[in-house]
N, C-alpha and C positions, 0 to 999 in steps of 0.2 A: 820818488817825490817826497819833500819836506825829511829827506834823509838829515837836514841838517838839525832842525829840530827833534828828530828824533833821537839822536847822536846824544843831545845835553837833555835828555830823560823826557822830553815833552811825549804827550799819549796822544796818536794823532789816529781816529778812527773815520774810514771812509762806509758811508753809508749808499745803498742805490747805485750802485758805477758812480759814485761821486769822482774817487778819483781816477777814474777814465774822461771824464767830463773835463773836468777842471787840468789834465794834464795835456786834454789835445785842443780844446776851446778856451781855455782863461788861465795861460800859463802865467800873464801878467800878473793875476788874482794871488794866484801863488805863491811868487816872488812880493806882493807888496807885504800877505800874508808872514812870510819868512823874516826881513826883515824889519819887521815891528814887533812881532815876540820876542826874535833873536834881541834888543835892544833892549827888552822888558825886566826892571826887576824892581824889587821890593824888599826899602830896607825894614828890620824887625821895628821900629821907634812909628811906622808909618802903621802897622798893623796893629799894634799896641796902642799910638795915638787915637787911630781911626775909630777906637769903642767896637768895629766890626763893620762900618760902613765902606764903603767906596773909597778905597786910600787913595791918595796923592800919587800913586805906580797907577792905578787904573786910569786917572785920570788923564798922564801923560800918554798912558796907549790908546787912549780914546782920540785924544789931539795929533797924536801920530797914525792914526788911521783917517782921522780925517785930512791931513794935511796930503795924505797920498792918496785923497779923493773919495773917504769913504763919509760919508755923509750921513744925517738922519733922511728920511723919508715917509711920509706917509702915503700908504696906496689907498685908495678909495675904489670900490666895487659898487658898482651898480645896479640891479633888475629892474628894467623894464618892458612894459609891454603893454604896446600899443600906445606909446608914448606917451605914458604914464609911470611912473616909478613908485615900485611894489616896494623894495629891500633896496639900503644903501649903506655897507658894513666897511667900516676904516681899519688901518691897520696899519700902527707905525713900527719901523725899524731903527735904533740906532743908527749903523752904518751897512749902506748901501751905494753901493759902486756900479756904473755901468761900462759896460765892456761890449766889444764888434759885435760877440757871438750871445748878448744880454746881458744880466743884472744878478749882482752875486750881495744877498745879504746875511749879516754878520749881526753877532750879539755878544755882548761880552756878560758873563753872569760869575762876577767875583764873590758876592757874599750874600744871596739875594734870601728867602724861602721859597724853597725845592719845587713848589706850584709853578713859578714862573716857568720852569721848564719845558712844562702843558703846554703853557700861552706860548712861548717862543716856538716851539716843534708845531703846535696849528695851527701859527702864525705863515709858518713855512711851508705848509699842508697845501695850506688854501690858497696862498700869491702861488706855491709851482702848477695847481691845476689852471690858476687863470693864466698861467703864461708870463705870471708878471717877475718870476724869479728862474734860476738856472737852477741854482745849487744854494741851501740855507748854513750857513758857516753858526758854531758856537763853542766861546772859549771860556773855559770853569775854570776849580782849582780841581788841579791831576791826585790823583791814588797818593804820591808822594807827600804832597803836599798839604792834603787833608790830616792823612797820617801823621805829617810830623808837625803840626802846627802847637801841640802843646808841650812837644820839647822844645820847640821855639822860643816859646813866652817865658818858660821854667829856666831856660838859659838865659834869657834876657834878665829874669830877674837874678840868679845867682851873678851874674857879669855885673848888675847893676849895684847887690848889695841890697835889695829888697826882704827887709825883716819887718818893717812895721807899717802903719797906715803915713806914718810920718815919714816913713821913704815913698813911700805910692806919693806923697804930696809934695815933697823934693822933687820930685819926676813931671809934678805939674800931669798926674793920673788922679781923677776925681772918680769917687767912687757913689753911688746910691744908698742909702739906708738902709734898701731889704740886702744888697751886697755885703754891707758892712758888716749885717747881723751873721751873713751866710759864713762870712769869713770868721769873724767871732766864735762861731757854732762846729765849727770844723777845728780850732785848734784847743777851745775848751774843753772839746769831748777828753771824758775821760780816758776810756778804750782809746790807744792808737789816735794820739791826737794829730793832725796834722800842721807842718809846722806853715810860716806864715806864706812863704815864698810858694810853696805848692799850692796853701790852699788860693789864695790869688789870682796863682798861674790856671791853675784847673777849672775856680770859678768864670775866670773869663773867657776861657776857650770854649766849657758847655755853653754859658751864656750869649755868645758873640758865632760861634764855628762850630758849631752842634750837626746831629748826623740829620739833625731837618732844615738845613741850610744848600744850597748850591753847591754840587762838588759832582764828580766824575760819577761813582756808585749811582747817584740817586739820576745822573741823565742819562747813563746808559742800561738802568734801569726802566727807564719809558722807551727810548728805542726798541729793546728788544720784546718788550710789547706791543710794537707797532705804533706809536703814538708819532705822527708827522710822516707816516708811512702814504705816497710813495717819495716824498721832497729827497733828491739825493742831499746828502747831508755830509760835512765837514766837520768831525769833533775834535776839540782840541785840548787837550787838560796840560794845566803850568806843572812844572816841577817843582819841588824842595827846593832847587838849585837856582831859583829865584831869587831865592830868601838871603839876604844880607845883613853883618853883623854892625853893629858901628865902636869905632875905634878911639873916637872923641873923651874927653870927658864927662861927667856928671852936667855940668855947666850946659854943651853943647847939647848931651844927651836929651836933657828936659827943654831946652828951646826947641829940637827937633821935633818932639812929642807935642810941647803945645801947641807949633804950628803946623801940624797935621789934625789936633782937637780943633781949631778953629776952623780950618777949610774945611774940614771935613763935617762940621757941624749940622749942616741943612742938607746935607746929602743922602739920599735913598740906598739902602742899603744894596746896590746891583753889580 
């Protein structure tokens, strides 16, 4: 199951008989699963536009899971007793699907801080005690992909020709003041100065893709503490082999960047 995904480098961890569950009861889940990541990718100009939020690839697999039915949802739980209500705790998902044999819900967590993790795993905790879920699905960015996300940018900017603030602004890449100084401060040093393309690339991978962000380590990290234990559970981490270069020019390169800065403007970093 999800051989196929696992083929092009995705990290697909079954938790609780999940996938005993999901391969004799929601083989559908599986399949709609397969082919929305299999279709998923993300050019470098969208990760770099995005500042680190929600890129323009998230946002298409979001539309593409729901187009195959996966929806938001909010569950609501109730105690009462004696027809009076004590406790009334909500809980919403992204995308939740329902199926013959129940309800299979999914989160997608591209770039969020690592906390959400918590909230998604006892999110999934507490809907499989009440019955109101099957199996809790969650897709990050994989081992690969964390890993290489700062040779990513360093290659975008050596392809780009990134030497000065004046090519960051060619590029339609707006930077902050304390950035600007950070950057200033890394290639003035005397000692081992760095030059400008690195220190750029480096500052905005710590600042944007840092090891207290969303990513594989930090949620299989709560798993195997038990955290959403006994919810069977469906992990899934992107590959490097997502990541796409672009072939355009300069011209094309920075329209593509500042229309992913604008969409991606008011977006929650998830």
């Amino acid at each position: 199951m999800l051989e196929e995904l696992s083929g092009r480098g995705f990290e697909c961890e079954f938790v609780g008989h999940a996938d005993a569950i999901l391969e004799r009861d929601f083989p559908s889940a599986v399949g709609d699963i397969t082919r929305v990541l299999n279709s998923f990718d993300v050019p470098i100009t969208e990760i770099v536009g995005s500042g680190g939020g929600e890129t323009k690839g998230t946002q298409r697999m979001r539309k593409a899971f729901a187009v195959a039915g996966w929806t938001k949802k909010t569950y609501e739980i109730r105690k009462i007793i004696n027809g009076v209500q004590r406790e009334s705790i909500s809980h919403e998902v992204d995308h939740v699907k329902a199926f013959e044999k129940g309800e299979i819900a999914l989160e997608i967590e591209w770039n969020n801080k690592d906390p959400f993790f918590d909230r998604d795993l006892e999110n999934f905790k507490r809907l499989h005690a009440e019955g109101a879920i099957s199996v809790g699905v969650i897709v990050t960015r994989g081992t690969s992909l964390h890993a290489s996300m700062e040779d990513f940018v360093l290659r975008f900017a050596a392809e780009q020709s990134i030497r000065s603030f004046a090519d960051l602004e060619r590029l339609k890449l707006d930077l902050t003041r304390p950035k600007r100084r950070s950057i200033e401060k890394q290639i003035g040093r005397r000692k081992d100065p760095a030059t400008f393309e690195f220190a750029w690339g480096h500052n905005f991978v710590q600042n944007k893709y840092g090891e207290a962000t969303t990513h594989w380590k930090k949620l299989m990290d709560r798993v195997r503490r038990g955290v959403g234990n006994p919810c069977p559970l469906l992990l899934v981490g992107l590959p490097a082999s997502i990541v796409s270069f672009p072939t355009e020019g300069p011209d094309l390169v920075a329209a593509a960047i500042e229309t992913a800065t604008i969409e991606n403007s008011d977006d929650t970093a998830k």
